[in-house]
Short mmCIF file of the C-alpha atoms (twelve columns), coordinates in Angstrom:
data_MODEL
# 
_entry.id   MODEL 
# 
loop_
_atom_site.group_PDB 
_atom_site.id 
_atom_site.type_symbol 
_atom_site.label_atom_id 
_atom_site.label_alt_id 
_atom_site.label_comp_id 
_atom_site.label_asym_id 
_atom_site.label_seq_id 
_atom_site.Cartn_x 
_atom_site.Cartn_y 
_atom_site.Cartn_z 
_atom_site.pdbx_PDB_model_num 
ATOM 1   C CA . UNK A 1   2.113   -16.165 -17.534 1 
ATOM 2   C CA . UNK A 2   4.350   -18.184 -20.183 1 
ATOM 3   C CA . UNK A 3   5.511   -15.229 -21.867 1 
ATOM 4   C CA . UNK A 4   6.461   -13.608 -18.852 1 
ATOM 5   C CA . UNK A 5   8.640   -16.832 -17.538 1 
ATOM 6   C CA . UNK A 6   10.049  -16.904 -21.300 1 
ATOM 7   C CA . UNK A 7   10.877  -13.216 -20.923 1 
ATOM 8   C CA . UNK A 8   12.849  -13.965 -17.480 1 
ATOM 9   C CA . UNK A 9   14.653  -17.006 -19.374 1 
ATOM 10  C CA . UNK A 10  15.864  -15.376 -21.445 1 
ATOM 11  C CA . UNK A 11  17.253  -12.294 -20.060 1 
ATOM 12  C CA . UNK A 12  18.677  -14.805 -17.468 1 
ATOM 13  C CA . UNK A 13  20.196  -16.493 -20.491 1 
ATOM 14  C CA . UNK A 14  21.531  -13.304 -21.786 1 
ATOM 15  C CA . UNK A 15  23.774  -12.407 -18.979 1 
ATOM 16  C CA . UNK A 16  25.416  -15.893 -19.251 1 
ATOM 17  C CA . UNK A 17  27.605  -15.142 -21.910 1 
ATOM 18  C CA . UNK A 18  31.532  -15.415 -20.757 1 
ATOM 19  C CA . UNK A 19  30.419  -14.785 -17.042 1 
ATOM 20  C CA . UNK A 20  31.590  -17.028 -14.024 1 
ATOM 21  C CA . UNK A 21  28.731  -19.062 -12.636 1 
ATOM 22  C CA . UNK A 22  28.578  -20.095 -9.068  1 
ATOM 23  C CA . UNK A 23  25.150  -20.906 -6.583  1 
ATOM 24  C CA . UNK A 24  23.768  -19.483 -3.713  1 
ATOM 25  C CA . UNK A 25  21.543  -22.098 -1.395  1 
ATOM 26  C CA . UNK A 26  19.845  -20.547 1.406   1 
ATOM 27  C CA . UNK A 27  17.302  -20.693 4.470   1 
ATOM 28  C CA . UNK A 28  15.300  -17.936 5.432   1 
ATOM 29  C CA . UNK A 29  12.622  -16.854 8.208   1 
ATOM 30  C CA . UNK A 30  9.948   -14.234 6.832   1 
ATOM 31  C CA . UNK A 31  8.930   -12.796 10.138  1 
ATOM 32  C CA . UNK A 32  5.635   -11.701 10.662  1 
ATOM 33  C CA . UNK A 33  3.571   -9.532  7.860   1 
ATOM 34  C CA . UNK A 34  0.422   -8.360  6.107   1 
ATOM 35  C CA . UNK A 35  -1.792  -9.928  3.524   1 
ATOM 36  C CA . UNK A 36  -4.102  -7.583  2.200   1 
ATOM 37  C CA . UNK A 37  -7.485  -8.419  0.443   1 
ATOM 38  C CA . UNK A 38  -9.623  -6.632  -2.190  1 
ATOM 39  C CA . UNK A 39  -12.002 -6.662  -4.324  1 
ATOM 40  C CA . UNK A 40  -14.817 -4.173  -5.686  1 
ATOM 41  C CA . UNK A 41  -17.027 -4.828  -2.232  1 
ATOM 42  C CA . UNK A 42  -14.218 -5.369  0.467   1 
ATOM 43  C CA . UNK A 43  -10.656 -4.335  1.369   1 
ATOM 44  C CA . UNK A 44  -9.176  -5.960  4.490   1 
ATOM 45  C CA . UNK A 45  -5.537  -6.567  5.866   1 
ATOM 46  C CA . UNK A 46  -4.858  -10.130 7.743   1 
ATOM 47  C CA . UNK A 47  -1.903  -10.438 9.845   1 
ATOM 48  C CA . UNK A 48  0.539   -13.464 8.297   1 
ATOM 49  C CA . UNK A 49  2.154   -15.555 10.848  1 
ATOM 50  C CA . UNK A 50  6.229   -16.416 10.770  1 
ATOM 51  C CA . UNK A 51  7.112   -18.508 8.326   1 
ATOM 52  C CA . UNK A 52  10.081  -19.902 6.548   1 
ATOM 53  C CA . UNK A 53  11.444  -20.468 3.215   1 
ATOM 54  C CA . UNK A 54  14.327  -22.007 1.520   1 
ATOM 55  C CA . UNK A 55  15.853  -20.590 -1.803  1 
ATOM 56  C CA . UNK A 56  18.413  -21.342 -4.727  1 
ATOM 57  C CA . UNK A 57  20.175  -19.021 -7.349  1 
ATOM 58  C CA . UNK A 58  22.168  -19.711 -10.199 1 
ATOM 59  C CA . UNK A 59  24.565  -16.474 -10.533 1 
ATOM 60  C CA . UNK A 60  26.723  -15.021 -13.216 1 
ATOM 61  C CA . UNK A 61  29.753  -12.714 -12.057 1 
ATOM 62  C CA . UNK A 62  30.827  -9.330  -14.033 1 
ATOM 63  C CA . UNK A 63  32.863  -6.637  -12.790 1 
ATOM 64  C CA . UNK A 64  30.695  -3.014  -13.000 1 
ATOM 65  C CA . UNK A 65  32.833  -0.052  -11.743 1 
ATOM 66  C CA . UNK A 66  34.536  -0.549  -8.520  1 
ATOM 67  C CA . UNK A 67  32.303  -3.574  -7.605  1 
ATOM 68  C CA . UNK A 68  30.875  -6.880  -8.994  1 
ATOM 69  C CA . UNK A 69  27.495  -7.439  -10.792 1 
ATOM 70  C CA . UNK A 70  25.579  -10.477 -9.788  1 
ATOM 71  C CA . UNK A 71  23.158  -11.759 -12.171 1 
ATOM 72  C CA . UNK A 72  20.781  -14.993 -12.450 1 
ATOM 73  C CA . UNK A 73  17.695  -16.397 -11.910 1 
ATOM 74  C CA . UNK A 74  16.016  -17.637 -8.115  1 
ATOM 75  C CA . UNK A 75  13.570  -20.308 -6.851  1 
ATOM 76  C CA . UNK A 76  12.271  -19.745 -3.620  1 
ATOM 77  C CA . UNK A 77  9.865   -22.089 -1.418  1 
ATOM 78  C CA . UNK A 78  7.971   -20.471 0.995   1 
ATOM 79  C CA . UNK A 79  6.866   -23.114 3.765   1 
ATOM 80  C CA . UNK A 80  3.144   -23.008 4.280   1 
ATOM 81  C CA . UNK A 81  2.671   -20.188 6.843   1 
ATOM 82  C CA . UNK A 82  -0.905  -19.009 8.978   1 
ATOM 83  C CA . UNK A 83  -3.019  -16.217 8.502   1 
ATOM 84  C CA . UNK A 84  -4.632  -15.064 11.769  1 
ATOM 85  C CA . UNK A 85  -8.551  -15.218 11.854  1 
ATOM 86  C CA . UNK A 86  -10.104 -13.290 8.996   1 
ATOM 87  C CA . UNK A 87  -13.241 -10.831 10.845  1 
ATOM 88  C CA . UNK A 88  -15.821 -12.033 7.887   1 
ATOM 89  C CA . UNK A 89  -14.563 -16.273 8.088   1 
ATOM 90  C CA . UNK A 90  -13.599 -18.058 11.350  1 
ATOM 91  C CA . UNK A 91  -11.389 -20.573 9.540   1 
ATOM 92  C CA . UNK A 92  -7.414  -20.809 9.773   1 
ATOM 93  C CA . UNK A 93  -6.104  -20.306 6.206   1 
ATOM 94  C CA . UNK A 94  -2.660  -21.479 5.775   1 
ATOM 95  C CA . UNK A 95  -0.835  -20.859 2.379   1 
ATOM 96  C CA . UNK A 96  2.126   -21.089 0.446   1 
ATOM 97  C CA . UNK A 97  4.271   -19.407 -2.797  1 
ATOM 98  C CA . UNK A 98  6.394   -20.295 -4.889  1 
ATOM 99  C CA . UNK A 99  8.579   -17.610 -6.606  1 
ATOM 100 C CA . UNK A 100 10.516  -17.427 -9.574  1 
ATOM 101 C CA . UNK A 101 12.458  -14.528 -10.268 1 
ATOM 102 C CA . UNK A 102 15.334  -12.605 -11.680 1 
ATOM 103 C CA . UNK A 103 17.904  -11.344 -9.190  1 
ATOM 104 C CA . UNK A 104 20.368  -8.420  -8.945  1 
ATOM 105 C CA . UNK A 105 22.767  -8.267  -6.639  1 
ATOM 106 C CA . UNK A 106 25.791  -5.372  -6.374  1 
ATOM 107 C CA . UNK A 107 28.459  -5.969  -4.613  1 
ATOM 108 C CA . UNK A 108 30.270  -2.989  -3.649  1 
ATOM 109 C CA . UNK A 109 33.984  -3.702  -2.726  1 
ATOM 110 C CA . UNK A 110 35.712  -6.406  -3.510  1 
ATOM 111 C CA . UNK A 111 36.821  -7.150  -0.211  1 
ATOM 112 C CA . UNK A 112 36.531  -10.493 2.092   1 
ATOM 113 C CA . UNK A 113 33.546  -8.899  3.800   1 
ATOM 114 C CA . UNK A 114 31.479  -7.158  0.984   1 
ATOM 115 C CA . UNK A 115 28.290  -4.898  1.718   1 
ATOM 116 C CA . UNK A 116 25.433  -5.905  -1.359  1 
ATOM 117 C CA . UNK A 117 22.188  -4.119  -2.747  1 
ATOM 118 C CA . UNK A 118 19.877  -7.026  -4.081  1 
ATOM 119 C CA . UNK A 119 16.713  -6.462  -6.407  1 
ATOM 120 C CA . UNK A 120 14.549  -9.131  -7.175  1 
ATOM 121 C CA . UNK A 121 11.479  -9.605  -9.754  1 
ATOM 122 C CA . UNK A 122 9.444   -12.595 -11.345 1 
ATOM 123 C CA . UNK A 123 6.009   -14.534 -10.874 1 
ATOM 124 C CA . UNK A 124 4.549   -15.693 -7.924  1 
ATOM 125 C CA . UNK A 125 2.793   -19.475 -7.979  1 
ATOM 126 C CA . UNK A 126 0.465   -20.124 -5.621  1 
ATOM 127 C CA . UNK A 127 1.497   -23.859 -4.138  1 
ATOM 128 C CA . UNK A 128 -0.531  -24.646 -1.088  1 
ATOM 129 C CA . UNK A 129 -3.863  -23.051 -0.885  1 
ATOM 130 C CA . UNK A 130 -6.547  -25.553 0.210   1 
ATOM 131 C CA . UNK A 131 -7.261  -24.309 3.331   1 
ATOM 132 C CA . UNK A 132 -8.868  -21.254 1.420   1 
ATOM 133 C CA . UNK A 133 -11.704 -23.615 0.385   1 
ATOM 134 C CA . UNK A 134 -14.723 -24.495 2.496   1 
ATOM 135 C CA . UNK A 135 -17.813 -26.561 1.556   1 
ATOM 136 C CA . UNK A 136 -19.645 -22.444 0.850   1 
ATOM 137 C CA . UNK A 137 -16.349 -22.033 -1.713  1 
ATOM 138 C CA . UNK A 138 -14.893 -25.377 -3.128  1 
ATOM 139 C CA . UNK A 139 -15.054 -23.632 -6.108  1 
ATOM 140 C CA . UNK A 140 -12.298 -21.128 -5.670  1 
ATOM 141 C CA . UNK A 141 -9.457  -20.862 -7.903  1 
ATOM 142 C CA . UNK A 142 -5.976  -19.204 -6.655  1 
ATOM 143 C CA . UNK A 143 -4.006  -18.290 -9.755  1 
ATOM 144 C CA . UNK A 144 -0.184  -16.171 -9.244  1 
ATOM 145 C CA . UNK A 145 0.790   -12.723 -9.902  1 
ATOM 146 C CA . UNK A 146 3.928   -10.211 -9.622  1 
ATOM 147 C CA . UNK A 147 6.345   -10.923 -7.000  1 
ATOM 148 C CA . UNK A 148 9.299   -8.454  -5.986  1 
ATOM 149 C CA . UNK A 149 11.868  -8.039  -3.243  1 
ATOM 150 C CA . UNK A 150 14.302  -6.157  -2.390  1 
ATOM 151 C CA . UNK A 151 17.343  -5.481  0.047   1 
ATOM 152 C CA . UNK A 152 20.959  -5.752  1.631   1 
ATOM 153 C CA . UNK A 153 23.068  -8.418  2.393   1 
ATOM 154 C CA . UNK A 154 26.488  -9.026  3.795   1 
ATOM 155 C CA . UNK A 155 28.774  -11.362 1.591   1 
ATOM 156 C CA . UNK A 156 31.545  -13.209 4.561   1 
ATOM 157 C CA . UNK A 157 32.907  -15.866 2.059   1 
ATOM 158 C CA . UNK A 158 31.555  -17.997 1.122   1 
ATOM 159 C CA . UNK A 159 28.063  -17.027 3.551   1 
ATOM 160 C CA . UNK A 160 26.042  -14.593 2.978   1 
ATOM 161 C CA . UNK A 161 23.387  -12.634 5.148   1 
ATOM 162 C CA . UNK A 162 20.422  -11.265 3.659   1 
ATOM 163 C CA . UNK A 163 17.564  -8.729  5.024   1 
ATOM 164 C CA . UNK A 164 14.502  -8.868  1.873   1 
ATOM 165 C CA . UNK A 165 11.192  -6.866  1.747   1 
ATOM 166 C CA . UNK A 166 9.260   -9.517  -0.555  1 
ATOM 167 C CA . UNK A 167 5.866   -8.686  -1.872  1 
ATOM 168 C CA . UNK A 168 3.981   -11.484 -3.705  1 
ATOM 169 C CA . UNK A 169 0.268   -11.352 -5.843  1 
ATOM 170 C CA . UNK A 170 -2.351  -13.670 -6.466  1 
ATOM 171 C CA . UNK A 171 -5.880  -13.321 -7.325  1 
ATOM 172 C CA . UNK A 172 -8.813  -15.485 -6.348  1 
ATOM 173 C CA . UNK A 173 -11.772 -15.963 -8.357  1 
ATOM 174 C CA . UNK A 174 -14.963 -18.197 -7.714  1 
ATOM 175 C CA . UNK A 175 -16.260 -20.090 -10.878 1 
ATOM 176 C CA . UNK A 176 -20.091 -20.993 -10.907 1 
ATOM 177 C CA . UNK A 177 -23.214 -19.937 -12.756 1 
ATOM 178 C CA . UNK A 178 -23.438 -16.892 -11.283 1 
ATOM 179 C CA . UNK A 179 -21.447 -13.798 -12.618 1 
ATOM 180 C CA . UNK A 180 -19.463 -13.059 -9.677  1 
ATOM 181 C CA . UNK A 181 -16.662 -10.914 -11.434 1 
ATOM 182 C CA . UNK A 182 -17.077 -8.407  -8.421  1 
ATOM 183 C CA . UNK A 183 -16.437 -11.110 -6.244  1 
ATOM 184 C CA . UNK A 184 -12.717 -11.342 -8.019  1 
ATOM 185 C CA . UNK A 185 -10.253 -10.496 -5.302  1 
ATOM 186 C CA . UNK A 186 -6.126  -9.618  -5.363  1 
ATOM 187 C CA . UNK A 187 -4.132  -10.167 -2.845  1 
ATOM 188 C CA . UNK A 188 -1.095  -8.883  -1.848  1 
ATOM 189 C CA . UNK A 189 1.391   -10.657 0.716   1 
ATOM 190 C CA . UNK A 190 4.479   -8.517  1.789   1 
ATOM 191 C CA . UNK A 191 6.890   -10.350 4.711   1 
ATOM 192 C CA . UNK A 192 10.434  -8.841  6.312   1 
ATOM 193 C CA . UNK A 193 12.960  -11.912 5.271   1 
ATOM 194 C CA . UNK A 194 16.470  -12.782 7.572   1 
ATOM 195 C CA . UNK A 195 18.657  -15.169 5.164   1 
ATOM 196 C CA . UNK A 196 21.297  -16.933 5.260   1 
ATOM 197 C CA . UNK A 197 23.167  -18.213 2.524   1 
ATOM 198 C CA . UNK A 198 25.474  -20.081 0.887   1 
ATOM 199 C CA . UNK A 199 28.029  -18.618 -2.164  1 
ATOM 200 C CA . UNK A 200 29.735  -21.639 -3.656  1 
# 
């Protein structure tokens, strides 16, 4: 995990080099999705609740061809949002990510209404899990994974409107005496994001 956030640091850093900087603050709502569980004795999809996030990227700005290159590195907090009832636990789980990640974004014309393509890729932190835990698991650990998005946006200076696909990992893993390695599950959260923004 440290090497990987070193890794995105420093091809962050890399495209900072006589570039223009400027920030992009944002709200989003990540209308409702999947999370999907599995591990060598299950595989099982939960419906995800709405939700909302808030996000911040520091840009660098390059012309590439007829358009404008985007570069820099994102924070977004995803609010804790609800998974609907699980068939083998009757307990609400609520949870929460935390993704940091280096973004893309083309912008095709240079016009005062610009059409964008926007890639996104980093490592997902888990941030609020504890309603995963009951008194038959207190021992769970959550621990982060790959997280990617993708999408198109709409630059009207200085807003911006954004439609993402974001998919985000994590693994869960119980730690007692017994060797429960089978028990080790991934799971994969993947949410429809409308955001709006803020170019300054």
């Amino acid at each position: 995990m440290k090497k990987l956030i070193i890794v995105i640091f420093i091809i962050w850093a890399a495209f900072q080099l006589e570039a223009r900087m400027m920030v992009q603050l944002g709200v989003g709502v990540d209308v409702n999705g999947k999370q999907s569980f599995s591990n060598a004795a299950l595989s099982q999809d939960s419906d995800v609740e709405t939700g909302a996030s808030l996000y911040g990227e520091l840009l660098s700005s390059q012309k590439l061809g007829t358009g404008t290159l985007l570069a820099g590195l994102g924070l977004e907090y995803q609010i804790p949002r609800e998974l609907k009832d699980l068939s083998f636990d009757s307990h609400k789980r609520k949870f929460s990510y935390l993704p940091i990640y280096l973004t893309g974004k083309y912008v095709l014309l240079p016009l005062s209404i610009s059409p964008e393509a926007i890639l996104q890729a980093g490592y997902n932190f888990p941030v609020y899990t504890d309603n995963y835990a009951s008194s038959a698991t207190d021992n769970l650990k959550v621990s982060g994974g790959f997280y990617w998005g993708m999408g198109l946006g709409v630059d009207i200076r200085p807003l911006v409107i954004q439609v993402m696909y974001k998919s985000s990992k994590s693994t869960f893993k119980w730690d007692d005496d017994v060797d429960a390695e089978n028990l080790k599950t991934t799971s994969t959260n993947s949410q429809i994001s409308l955001q709006l923004g803020l170019r300054l």
